[in-house]
Phi, psi and omega in degrees: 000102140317113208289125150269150187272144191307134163290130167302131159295134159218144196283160161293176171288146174298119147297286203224079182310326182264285161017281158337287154340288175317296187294310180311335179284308165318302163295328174282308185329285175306359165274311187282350168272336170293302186310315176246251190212149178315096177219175184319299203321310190330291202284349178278001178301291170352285171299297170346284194281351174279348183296289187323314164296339177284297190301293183327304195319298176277016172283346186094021183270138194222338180316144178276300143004270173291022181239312162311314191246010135289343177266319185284336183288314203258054138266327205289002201246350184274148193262108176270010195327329190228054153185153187312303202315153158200154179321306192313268198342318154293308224256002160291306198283287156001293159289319172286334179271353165271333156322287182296351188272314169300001184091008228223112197271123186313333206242145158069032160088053165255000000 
């Protein structure tokens, strides 16, 4: 028996990158704010990781895979000092809300 390998996710093309930008920031704000508590801190994570998804975006990044270990390469630099959160952390919470936006069920490799 051979292990098949997980099929690459890939988003569609971008339409409207900062649109995008935009909704994704709203939803992880509102992820990081339900999971613990509500603090400042939340939205510049927020803006941070929709920046980072924006520029991939308009780079022609559509891979999910690669666009996840863009958030997690360029977060290592964010000062998480004042908040519960790490890039795993984002850029996971990321992934699953992009998931979740395609239809595409998060739990046991479907």
């Amino acid at each position: 028996m051979t292990a098949e390998p997980i099929p690459a996710i890939a988003l569609p093309p971008a339409v409207d990158a900062q649109q995008e930008a935009q909704w994704l920031q709203g939803q992880l704000q509102g992820w990081l704010d339900r999971e613990y508590l509500p603090e400042p801190i939340n939205q510049k994570i927020a803006q941070r990781a929709s920046e980072i998804f924006l520029r991939q975006r308009l780079e022609g990044e559509n891979d999910l895979g690669s666009l996840v270990i863009a958030i997690v390469t360029e977060m290592q630099s964010f000062d998480f000092t004042r908040s519960f959160y790490s890039e795993f952390a984002i850029a996971n919470a990321t992934s699953d809300i992009l998931l979740d936006s395609l239809g595409i069920e998060r739990c046991c490799g479907q």
